[in-house]
N, C-alpha and C positions, 0 to 999 in steps of 0.2 A: 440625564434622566430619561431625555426621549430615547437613548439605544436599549438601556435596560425595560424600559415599556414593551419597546419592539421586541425583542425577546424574549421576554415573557409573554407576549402573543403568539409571537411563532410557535415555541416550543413550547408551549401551553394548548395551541390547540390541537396541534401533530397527540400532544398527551392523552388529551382529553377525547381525541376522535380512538386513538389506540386501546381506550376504556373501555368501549362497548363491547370487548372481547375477550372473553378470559383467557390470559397469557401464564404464559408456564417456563421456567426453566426444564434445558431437554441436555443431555449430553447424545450427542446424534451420531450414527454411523451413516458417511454418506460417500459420492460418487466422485473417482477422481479429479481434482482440479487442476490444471496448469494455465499457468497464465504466461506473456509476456510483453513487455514492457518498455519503450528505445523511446529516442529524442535529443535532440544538443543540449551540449553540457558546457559550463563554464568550470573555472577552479575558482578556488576562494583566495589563494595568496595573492599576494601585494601586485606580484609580477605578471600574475595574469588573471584577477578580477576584471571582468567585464563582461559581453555581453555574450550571449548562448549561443558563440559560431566557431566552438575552440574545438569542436569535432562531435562525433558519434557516441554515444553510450547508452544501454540501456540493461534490463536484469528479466531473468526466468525464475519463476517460481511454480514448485512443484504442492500442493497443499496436502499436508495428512490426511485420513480417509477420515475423520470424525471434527466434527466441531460443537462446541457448547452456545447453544442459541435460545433465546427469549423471544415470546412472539405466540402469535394465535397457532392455534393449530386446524385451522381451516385456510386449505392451500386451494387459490381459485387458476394460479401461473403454475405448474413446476419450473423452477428453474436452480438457480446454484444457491439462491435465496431462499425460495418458499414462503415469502412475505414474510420472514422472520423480522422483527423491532430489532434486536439485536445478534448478531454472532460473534463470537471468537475461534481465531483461526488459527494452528500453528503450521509451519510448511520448514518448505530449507529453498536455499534461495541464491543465485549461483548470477553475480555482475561484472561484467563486461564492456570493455572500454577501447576505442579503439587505434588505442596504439599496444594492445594484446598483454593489458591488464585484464586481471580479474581477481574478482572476492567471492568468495563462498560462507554459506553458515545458513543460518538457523534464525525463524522472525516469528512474532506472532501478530495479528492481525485481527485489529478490530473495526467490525461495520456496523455501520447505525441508521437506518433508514428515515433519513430527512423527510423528504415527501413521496409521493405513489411511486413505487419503484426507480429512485432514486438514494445512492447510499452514498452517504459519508464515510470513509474509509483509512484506516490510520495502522501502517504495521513500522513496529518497532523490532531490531532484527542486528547481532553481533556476527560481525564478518571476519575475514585475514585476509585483508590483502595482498595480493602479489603482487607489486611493480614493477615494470620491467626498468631499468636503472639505464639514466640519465634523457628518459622520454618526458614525463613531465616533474615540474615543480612542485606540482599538487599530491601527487601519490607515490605514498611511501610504505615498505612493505611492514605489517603487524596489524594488532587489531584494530579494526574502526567498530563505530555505529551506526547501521544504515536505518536511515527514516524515510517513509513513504506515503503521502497523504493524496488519495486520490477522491474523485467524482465518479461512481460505476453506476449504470445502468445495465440491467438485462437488455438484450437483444429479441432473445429466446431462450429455449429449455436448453439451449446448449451453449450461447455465446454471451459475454458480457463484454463492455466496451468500456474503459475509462481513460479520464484525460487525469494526470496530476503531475507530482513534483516529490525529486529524490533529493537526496541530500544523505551525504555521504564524510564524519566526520572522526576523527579519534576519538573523542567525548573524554572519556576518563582515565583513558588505557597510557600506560604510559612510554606507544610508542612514538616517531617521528608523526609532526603534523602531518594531515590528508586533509583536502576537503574538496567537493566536487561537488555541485548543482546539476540538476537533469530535469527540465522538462521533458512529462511523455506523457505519449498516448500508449494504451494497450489494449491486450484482449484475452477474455481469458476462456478457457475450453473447458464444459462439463462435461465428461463423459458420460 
């Protein structure tokens, strides 16, 4: 009872402060974005579960020039946000592993600004993996699903910094298991 109180405070007054402004849905042409994103990674099989010292990996993403965003439209920062409440993002998105794996494809990308220039951050994103054969246990070549949950803040009008967590899995597809954890930090460039 007391977590659902505290959350209904939190996100009741984030709400409630968000009212004083008439907000609009927008479908936006905007400036290019590239981000990128590294940190240790573990695998998720049996043979090498453990902790996040099994090597390097991280991902680039590229964002389409338009995204569909809710929000005031009184901008007091330019930045990749514009103080927008909410965005959705689609990009394509190319990971990188370092024993000279990689997956490529296509994510979309949803941000939700928690507090003053702080977003919550969530892209959902279909890959193909490429494995290089008999490097790891964990990665196998066909399609995964990659997920992506980060903490971003702006910097400035041009840079934003987030710290989160990948995860990298076959989901439904029905090829050979993959699964791979990745802490990281990134950053990402508005042009």
């Amino acid at each position: 009872m007391r977590i659902l109180l505290t959350a209904i405070l939190l996100f009741g007054f984030n709400t409630t402060k968000s009212q004083n402004n008439t907000g609009k849905f927008a479908l936006e042409i905007t400036k290019a974005n590239i981000g990128l994103n590294i940190g240790p990674y573990r695998g998720r099989t049996p043979e090498t579960d453990g902790p996040f010292n099994q090597g390097i990996s991280g991902f680039g993403q590229v964002y389409f020039p338009f995204q569909l965003s809710y929000g005031s439209s009184e901008i007091t920062m330019p930045n990749e946000y514009s103080e927008q409440l909410i965005l959705i993002r689609p990009s394509i998105i190319m990971h990188l592993v370092d024993n000279r794996s990689y997956a490529y494809g296509s994510a979309i990308q949803l941000s939700y600004l928690i507090i003053k220039q702080f977003y919550l951050e969530y892209q959902f994103g279909i890959v193909y993996l490429e494995a290089k054969n008999n490097v790891s246990p964990d990665l196998h070549d066909g399609m995964n699903l990659h997920h992506f949950i980060s903490i971003s803040k702006p910097l400035n009008q041009y840079f934003t910094a987030s710290f989160g967590f990948i995860h990298m899995s076959k989901g439904w597809f029905k090829s050979k298991t993959s699964n791979q954890d990745v802490i990281s930090v990134g950053i990402k460039w508005n042009l």
